[in-house]
C-alpha positions, 0 to 999 in steps of 0.5 A: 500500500505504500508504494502506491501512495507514493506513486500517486504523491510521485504523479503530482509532483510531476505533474506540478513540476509540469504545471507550474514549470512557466509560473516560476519564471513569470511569478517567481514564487514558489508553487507545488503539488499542495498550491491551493488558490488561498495560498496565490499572492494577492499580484498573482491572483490579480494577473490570472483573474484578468481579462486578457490572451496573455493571462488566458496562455498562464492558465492554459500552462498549467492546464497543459503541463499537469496534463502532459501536453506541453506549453501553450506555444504548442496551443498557440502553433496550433500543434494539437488536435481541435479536441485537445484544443476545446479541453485546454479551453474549457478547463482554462476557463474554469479554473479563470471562473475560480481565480476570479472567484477567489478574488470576491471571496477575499474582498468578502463580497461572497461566502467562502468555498471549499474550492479555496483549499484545494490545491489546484492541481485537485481543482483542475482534476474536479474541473476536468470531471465535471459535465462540459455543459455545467458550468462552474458554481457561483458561491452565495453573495455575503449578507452585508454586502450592499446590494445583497436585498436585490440578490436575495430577491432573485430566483436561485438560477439568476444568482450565479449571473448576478455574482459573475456580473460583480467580476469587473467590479470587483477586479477593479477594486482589488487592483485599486487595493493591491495598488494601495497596499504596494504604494503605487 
């Protein structure tokens, strides 16, 4: 039983020395098998959560490494077939949807999750098993937000749209706060 156990543990490494190979060079931070989405710097977490091809390719990095299929110079030299190609997508954009949440959940706009401790590697394993056309669950809005009223007067299905439609707002305060903090 322990030789499986190490294996497995052996397994993630790879997979994380894969995956986080290019976000060492571009953080310089350190990342392992157990980074978790509340272990990402303020600085990172803003980057990955923002809108943009560059910052699309970081994820489509990690996404790629731990899965073995390279970087996303192979995505971009278009080197790989088009259903890899819509499942580096698909779970890029998933994983962007939790980085963003992340965001909300430390300007404490929403409730936290327990998406928020796993390591990503674990996040990206629950993303890729998750239905294609399910998207990604929004969490709840925090009762002392401002404009909580208007959300708790929406039917459960409109909340998660609701939530997603705080994103620019939100990353334009948190960029404004990082700023603060960093004296910029």
């Amino acid at each position: 039983m322990g030789e499986i156990i190490e294996l497995e543990q052996f397994r993630r490494k790879l997979a994380a020395d894969k995956g986080f190979r290019t976000w060492l060079n571009r953080f310089r931070e350190q990342f392992g098998p157990q980074t978790s989405l509340s272990d990402l710097t303020d600085t990172t977490l803003l980057f990955l959560a923002t809108p943009g091809d560059e910052n699309l390719y970081v994820i489509f990095d990690l996404v790629m490494g731990a899965k073995g299929w390279g970087t996303s110079t192979r995505f971009i030299l278009n080197d790989l077939s088009s259903q890899i190609k819509q499942r580096i997508l698909d779970l890029s954009l998933r994983l962007l949807d939790y980085f963003r949440f992340e965001i909300l959940r430390r300007l404490k706009w929403v409730n936290g999750s327990k998406e928020a401790g796993l390591p990503l590697l674990t996040l990206l394993d629950l993303v890729d098993s998750a239905p294609a056309n399910r998207a990604t669950p929004a969490p709840a809005l925090e009762p002392d937000h401002p404009a909580y009223a208007d959300y708790e007067k929406l039917i459960p299905g409109e909340r998660p749209v609701f939530i997603r439609r705080l994103i620019p707002p939100a990353l334009a305060e948190f960029r404004q706060r990082l700023e603060e903090s960093q004296g910029v």
